[in-house]
MOPAC internal coordinates of N, CA, C and O (Angstrom, degrees):
PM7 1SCF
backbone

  N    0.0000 0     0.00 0     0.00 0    0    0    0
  C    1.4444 1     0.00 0     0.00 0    1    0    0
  C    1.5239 1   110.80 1     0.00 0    2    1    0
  O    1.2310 1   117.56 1   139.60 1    3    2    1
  N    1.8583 1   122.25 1   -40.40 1    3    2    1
  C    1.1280 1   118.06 1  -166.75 1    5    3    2
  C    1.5180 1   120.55 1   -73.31 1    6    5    3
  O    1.2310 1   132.97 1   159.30 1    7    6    5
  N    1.6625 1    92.55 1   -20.70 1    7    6    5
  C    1.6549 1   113.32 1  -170.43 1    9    7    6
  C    1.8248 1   100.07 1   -85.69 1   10    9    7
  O    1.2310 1   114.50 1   137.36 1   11   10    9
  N    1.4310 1   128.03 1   -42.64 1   11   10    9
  C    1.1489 1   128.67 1   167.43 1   13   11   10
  C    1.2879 1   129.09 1   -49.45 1   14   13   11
  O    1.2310 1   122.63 1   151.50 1   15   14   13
  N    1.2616 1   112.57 1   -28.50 1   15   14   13
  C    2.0164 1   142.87 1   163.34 1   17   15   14
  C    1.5776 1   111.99 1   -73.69 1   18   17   15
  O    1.2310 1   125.85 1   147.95 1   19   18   17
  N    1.3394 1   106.35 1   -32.05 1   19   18   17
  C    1.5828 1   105.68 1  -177.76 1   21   19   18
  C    1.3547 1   114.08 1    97.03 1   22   21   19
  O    1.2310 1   122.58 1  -154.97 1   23   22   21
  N    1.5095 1   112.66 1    25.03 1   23   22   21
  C    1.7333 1   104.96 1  -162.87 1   25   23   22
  C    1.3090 1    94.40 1  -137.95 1   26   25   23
  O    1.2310 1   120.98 1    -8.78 1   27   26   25
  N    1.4065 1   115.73 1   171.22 1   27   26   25
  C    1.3168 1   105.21 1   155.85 1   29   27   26
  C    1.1256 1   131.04 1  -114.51 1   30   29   27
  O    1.2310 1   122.38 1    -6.67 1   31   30   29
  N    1.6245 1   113.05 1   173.33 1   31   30   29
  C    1.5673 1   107.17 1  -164.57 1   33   31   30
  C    1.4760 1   115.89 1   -52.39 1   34   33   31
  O    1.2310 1   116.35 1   118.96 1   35   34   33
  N    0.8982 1   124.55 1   -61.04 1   35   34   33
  C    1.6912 1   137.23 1   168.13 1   37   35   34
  C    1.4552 1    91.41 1   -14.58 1   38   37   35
  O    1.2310 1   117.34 1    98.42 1   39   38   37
  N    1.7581 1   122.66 1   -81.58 1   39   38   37
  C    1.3039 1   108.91 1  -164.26 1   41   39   38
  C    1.5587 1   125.23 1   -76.22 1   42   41   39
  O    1.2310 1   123.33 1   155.87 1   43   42   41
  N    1.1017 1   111.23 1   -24.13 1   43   42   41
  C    1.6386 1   113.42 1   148.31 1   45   43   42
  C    1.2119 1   113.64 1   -30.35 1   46   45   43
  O    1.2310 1   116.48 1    82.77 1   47   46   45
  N    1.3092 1   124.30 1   -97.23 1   47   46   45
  C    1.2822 1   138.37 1   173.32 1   49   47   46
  C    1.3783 1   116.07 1    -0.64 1   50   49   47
  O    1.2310 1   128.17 1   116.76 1   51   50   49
  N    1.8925 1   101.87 1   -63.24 1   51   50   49
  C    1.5162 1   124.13 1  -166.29 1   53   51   50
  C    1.6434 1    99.38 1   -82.22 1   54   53   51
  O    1.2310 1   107.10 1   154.75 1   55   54   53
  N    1.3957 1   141.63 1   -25.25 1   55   54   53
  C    1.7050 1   126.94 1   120.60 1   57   55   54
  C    1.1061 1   106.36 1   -27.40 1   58   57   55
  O    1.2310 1   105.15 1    76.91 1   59   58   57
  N    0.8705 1   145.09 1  -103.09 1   59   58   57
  C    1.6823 1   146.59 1  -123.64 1   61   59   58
  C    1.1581 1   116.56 1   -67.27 1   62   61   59
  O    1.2310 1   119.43 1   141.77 1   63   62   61
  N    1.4891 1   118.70 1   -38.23 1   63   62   61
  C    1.1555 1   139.28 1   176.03 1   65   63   62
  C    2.2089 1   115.34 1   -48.30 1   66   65   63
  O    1.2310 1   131.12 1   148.12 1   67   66   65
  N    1.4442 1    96.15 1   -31.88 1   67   66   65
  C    0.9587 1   103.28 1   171.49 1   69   67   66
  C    1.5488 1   123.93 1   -51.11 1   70   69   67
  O    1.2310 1   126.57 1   131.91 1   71   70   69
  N    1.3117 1   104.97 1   -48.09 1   71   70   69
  C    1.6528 1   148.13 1  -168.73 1   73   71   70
  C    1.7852 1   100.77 1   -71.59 1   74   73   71
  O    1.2310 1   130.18 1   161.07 1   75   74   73
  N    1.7255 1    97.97 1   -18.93 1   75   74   73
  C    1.3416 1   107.61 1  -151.51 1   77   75   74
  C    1.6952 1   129.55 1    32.43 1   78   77   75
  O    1.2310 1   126.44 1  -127.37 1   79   78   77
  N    1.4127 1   105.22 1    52.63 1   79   78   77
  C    1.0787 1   112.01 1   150.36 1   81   79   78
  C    2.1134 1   112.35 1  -119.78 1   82   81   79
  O    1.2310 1   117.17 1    47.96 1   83   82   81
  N    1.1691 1   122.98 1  -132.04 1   83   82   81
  C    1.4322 1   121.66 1  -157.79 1   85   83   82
  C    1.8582 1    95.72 1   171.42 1   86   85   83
  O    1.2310 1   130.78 1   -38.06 1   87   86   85
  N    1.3604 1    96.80 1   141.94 1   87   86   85
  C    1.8287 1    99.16 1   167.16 1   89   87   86
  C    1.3645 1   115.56 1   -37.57 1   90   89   87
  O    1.2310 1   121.01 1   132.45 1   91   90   89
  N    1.6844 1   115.67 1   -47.55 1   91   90   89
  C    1.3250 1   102.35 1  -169.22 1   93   91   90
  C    1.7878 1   120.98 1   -87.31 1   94   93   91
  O    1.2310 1   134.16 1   167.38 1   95   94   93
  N    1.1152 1    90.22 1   -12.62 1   95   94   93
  C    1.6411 1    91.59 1   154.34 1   97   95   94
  C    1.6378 1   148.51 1   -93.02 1   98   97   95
  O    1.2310 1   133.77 1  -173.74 1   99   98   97
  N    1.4101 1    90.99 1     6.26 1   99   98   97
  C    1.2168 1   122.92 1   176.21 1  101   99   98
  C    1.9665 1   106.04 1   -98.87 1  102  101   99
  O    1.2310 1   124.26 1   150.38 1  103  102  101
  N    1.0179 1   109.42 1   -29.62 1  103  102  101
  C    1.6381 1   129.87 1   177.37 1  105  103  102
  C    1.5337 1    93.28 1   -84.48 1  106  105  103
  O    1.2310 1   112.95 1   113.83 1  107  106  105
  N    0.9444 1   130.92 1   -66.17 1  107  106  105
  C    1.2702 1   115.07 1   172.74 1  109  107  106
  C    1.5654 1   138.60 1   -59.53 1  110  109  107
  O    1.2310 1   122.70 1   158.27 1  111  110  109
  N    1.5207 1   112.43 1   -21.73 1  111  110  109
  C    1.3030 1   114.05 1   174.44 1  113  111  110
  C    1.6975 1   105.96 1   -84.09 1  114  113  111
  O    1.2310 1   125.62 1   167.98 1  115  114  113
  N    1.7913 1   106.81 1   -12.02 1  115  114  113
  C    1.6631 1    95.63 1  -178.93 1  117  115  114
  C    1.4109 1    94.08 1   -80.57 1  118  117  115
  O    1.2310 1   109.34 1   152.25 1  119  118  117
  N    1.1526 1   137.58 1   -27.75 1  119  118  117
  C    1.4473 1   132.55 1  -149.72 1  121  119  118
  C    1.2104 1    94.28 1   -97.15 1  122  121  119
  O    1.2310 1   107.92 1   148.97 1  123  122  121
  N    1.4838 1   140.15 1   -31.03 1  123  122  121
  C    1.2603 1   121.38 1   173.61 1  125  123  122
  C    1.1593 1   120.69 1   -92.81 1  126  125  123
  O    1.2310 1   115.13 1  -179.48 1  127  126  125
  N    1.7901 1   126.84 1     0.52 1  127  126  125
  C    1.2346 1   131.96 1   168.87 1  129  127  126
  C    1.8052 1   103.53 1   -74.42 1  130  129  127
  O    1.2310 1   114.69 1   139.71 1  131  130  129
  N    1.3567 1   127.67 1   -40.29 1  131  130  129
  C    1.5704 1   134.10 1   158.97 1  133  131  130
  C    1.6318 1   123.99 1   -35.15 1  134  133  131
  O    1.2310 1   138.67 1   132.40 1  135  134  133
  N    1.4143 1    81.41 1   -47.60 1  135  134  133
  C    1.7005 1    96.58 1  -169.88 1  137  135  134
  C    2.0459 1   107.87 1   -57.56 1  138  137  135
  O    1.2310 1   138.60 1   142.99 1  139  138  137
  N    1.3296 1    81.54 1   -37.01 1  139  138  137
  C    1.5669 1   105.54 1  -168.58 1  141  139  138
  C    1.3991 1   106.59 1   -55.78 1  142  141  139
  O    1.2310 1   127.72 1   115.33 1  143  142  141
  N    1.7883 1   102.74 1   -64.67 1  143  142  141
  C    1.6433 1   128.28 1   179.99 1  145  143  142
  C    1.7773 1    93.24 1   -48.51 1  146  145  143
  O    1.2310 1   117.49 1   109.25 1  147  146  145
  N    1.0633 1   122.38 1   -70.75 1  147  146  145
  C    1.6951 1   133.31 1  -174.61 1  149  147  146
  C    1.9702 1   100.08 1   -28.53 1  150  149  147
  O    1.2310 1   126.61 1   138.67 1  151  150  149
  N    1.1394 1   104.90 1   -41.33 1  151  150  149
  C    1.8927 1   117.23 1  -143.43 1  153  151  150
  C    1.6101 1    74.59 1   -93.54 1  154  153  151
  O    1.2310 1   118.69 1   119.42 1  155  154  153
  N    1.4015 1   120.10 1   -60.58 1  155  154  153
  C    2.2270 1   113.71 1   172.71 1  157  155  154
  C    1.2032 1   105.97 1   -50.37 1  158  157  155
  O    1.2310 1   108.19 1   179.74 1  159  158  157
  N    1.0526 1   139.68 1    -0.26 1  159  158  157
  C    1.9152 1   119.81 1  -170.58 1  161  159  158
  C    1.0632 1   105.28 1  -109.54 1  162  161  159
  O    1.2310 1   116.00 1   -73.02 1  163  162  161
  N    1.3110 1   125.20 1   106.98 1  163  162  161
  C    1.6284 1   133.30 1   172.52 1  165  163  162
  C    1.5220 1   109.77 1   -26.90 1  166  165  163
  O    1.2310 1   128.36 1   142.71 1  167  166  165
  N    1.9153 1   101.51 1   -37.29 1  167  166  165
  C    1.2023 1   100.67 1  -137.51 1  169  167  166
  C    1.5062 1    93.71 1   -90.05 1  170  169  167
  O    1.2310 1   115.19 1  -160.54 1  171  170  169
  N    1.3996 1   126.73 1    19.46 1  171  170  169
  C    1.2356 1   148.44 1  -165.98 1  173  171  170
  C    1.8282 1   106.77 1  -117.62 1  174  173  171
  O    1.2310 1   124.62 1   177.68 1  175  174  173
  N    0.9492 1   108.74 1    -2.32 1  175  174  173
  C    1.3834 1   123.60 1  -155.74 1  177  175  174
  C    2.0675 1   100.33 1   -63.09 1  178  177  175
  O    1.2310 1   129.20 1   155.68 1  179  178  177
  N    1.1806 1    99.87 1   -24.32 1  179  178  177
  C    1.5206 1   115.87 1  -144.00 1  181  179  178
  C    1.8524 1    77.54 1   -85.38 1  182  181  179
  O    1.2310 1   111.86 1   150.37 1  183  182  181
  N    0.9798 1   132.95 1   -29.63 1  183  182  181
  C    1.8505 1   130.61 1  -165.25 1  185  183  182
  C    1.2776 1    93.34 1  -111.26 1  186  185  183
  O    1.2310 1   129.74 1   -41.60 1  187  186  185
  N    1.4106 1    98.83 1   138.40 1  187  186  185
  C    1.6257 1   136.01 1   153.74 1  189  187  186
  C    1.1854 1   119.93 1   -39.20 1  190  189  187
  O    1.2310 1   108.14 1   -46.49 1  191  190  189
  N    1.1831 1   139.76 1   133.51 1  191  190  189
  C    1.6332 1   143.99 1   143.08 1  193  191  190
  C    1.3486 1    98.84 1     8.45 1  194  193  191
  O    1.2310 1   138.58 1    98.15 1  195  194  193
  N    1.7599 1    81.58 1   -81.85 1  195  194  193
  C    1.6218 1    97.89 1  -165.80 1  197  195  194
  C    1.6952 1   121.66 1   -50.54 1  198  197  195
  O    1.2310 1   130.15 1   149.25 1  199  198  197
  N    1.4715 1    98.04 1   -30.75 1  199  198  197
  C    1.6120 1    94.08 1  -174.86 1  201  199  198
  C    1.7951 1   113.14 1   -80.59 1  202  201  199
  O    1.2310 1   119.93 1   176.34 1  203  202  201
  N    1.1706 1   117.73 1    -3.66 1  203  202  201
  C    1.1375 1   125.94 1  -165.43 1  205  203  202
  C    1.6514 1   103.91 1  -105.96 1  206  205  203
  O    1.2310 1   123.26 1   143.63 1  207  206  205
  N    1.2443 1   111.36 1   -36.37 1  207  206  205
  C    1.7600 1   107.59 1   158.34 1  209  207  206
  C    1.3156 1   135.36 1   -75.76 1  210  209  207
  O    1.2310 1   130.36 1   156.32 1  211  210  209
  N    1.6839 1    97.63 1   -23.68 1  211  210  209
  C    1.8501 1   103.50 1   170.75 1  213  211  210
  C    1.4606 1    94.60 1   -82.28 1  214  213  211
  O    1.2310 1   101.59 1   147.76 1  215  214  213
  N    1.1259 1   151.17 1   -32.24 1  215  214  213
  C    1.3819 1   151.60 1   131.78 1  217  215  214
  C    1.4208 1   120.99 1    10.45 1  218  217  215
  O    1.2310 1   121.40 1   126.13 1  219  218  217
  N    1.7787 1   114.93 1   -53.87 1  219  218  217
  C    1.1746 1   141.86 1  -172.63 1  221  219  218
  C    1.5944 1   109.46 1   -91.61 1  222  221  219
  O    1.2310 1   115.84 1   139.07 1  223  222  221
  N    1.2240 1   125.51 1   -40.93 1  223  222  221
  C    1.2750 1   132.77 1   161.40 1  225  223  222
  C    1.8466 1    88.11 1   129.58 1  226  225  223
  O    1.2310 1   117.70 1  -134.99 1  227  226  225
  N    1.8135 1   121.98 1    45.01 1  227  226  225
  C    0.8310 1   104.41 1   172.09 1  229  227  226
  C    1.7752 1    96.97 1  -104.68 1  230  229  227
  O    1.2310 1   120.46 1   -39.60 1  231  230  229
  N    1.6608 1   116.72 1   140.40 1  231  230  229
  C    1.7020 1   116.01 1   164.34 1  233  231  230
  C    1.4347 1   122.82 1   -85.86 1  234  233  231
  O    1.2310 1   123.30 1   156.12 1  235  234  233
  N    1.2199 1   111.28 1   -23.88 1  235  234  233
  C    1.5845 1   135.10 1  -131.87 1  237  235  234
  C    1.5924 1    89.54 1  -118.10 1  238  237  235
  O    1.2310 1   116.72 1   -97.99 1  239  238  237
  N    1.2072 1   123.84 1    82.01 1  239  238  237
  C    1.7098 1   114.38 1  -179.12 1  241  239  238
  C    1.5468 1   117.29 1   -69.10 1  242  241  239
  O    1.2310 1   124.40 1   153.37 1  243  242  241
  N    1.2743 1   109.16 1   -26.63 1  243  242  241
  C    1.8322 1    99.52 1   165.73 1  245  243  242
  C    1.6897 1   108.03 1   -90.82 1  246  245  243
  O    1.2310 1   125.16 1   150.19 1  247  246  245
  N    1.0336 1   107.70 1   -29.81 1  247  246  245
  C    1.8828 1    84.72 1   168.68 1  249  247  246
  C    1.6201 1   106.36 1   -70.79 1  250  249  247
  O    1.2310 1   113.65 1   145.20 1  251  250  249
  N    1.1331 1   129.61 1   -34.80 1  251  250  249
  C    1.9098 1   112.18 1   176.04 1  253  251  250
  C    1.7398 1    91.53 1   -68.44 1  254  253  251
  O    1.2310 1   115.67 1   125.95 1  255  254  253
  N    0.9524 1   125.83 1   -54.05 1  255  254  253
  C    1.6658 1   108.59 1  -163.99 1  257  255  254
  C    1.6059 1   109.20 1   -57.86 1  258  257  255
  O    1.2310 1   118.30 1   138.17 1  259  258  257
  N    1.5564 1   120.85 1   -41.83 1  259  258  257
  C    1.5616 1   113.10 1   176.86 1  261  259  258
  C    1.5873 1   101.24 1   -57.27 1  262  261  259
  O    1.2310 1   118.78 1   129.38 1  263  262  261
  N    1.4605 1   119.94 1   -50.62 1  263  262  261
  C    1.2864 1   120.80 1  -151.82 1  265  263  262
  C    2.0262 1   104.94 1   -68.58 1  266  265  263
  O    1.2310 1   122.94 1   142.55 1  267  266  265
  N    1.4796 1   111.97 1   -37.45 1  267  266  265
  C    0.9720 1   122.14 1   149.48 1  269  267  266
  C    1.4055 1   145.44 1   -27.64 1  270  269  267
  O    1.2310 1   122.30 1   132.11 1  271  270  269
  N    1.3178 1   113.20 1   -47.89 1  271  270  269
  C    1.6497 1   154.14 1  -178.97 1  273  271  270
  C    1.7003 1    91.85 1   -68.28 1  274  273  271
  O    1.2310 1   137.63 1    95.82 1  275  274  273
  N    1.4463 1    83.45 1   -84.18 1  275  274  273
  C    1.6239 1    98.35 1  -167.93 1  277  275  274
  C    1.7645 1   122.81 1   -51.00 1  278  277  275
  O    1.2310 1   132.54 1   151.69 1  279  278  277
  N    1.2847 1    93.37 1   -28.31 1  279  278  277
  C    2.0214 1    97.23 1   169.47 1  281  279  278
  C    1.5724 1   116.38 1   -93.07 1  282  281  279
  O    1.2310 1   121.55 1   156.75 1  283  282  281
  N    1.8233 1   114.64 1   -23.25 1  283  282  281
  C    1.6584 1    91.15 1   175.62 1  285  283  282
  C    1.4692 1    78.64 1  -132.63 1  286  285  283
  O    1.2310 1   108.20 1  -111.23 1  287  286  285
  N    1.3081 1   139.66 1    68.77 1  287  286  285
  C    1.8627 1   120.25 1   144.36 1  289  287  286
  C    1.7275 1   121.96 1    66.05 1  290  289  287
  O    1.2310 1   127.43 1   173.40 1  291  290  289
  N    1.8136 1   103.31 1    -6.60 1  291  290  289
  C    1.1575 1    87.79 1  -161.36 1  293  291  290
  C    1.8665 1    95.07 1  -151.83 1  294  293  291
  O    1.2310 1   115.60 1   -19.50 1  295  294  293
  N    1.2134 1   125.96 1   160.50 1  295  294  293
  C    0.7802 1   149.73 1   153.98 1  297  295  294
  C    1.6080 1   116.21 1   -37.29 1  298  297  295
  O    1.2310 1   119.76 1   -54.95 1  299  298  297
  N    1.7346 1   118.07 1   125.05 1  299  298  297
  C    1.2708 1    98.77 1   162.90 1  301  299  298
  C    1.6177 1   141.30 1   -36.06 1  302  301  299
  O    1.2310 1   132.10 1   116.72 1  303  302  301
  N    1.7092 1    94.24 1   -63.28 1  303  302  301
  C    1.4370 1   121.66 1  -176.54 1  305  303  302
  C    1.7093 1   112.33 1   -62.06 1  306  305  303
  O    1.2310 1   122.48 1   157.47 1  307  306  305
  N    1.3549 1   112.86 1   -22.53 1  307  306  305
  C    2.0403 1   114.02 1   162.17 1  309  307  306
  C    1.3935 1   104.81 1   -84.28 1  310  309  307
  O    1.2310 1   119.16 1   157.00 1  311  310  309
  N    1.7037 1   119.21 1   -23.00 1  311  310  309
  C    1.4890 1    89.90 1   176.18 1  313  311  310
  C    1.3250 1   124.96 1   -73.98 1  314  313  311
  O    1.2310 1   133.72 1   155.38 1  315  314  313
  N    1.3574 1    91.08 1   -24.62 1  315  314  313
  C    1.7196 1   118.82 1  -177.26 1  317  315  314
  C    1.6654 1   103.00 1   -59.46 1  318  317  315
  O    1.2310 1   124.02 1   134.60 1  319  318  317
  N    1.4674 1   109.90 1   -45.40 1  319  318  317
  C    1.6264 1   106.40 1  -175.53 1  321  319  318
  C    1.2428 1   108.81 1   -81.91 1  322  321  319
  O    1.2310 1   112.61 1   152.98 1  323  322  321
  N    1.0225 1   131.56 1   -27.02 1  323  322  321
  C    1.5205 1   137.31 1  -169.34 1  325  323  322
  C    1.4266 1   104.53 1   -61.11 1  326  325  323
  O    1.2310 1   121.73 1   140.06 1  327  326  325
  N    1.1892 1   114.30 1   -39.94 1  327  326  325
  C    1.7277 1   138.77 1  -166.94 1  329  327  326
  C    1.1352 1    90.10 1   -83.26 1  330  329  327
  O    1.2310 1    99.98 1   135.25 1  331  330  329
  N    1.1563 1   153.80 1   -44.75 1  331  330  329
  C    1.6535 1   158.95 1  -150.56 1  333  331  330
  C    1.6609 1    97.35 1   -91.28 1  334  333  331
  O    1.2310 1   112.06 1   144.99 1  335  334  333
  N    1.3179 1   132.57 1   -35.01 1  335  334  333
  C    1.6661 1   126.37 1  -153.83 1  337  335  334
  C    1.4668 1    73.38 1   -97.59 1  338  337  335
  O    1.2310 1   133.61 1   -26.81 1  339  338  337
  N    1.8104 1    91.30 1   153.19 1  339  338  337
  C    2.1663 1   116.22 1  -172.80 1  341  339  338
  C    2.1879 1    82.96 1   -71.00 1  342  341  339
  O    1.2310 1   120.10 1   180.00 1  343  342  341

């Protein structure tokens, strides 16, 4: 990301930090904001939780589900159903 911006990580970082976040938490809130969009798309319906976070470059299925939890309130598998009821 820092090299795509033209900066380097160091001063990225030392941005972000302001924000108190960091590159790698910024990489992670895009990847779990995806995961989310993936879990709303009907047209996504056909893949697993799981296949849709190793998808994202998650390995670790309870660190995406805490990390999950803790950024939208909820459980993969309720966002997943929530999206599923008319």
């Amino acid at each position: 990301m820092a090299e795509a911006a033209g900066v380097s990580v160091r001063y990225a970082n030392g941005l972000l930090a302001k924000e108190r976040s960091s590159i790698m938490r910024l990489a992670l809130s895009m990847r779990l904001q995806r995961c989310r969009q993936a879990l709303e798309d009907s047209r996504q319906n056909h893949r697993t939780v799981s296949e849709i976070a190793r998808g994202w470059g998650f390995s670790d299925m309870t660190h995406f589900g805490r990390s999950f939890r803790a950024m939208f309130g909820m459980l993969p598998r309720d966002v997943r159903k929530s999206a599923r009821q008319p």
